[in-house]
C-alpha positions in Angstrom: -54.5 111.4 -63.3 -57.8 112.6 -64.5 -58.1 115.0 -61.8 -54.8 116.7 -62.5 -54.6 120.2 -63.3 -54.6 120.8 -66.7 -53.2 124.4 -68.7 -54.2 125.4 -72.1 -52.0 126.2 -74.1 -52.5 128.0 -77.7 -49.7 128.9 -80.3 -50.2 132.4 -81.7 -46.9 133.2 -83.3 -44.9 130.8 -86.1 -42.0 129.1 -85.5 -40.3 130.5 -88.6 -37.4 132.0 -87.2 -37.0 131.0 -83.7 -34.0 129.1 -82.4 -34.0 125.4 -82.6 -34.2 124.2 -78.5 -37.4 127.1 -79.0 -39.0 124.8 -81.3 -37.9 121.5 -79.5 -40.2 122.7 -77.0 -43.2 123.6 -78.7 -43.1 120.6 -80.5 -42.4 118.8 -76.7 -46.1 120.6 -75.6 -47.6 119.2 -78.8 -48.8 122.0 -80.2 -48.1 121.5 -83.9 -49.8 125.3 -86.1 -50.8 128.3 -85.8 -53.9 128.7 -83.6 -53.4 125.0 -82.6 -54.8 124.4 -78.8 -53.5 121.5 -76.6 -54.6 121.0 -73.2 -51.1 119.9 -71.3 -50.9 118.9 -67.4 -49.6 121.2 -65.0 -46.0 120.3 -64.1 -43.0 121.9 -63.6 -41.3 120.5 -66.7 -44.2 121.8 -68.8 -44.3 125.4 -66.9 -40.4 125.7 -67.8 -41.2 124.7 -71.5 -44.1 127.7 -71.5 -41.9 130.1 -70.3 -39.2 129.0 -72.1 -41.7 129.7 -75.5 -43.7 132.4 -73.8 -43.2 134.9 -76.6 -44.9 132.3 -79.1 -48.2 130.9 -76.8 -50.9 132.5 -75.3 -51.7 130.3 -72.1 -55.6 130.0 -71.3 
């Protein structure tokens, strides 16, 4: 597993707002503030969660 591919993934915008399966998914990449980076694998359940949020990450 250490040799999977990994995306960073960086929340830019708050959550204040946004509709609750929005935030679900957010929380679901483990990115938990503003400015807050995570390093998540690349898979097709995480891609769908970052397009799904796409407006709120910048992806790195």
């Amino acid at each position: 597993m250490s040799d999977a591919k990994k995306i960073k993934v960086t929340l830019v915008k708050s959550l204040i707002g946004t509709k609750g399966d929005h935030r679900l998914c957010v929380r679901g990449l483990g990115l938990r503030r503003i400015n807050h980076s995570v390093e998540v694998i690349d898979t097709p359940a995480n891609r769908g969660m970052i397009n799904k949020v796409s407006y709120l990450v910048k992806v790195g």
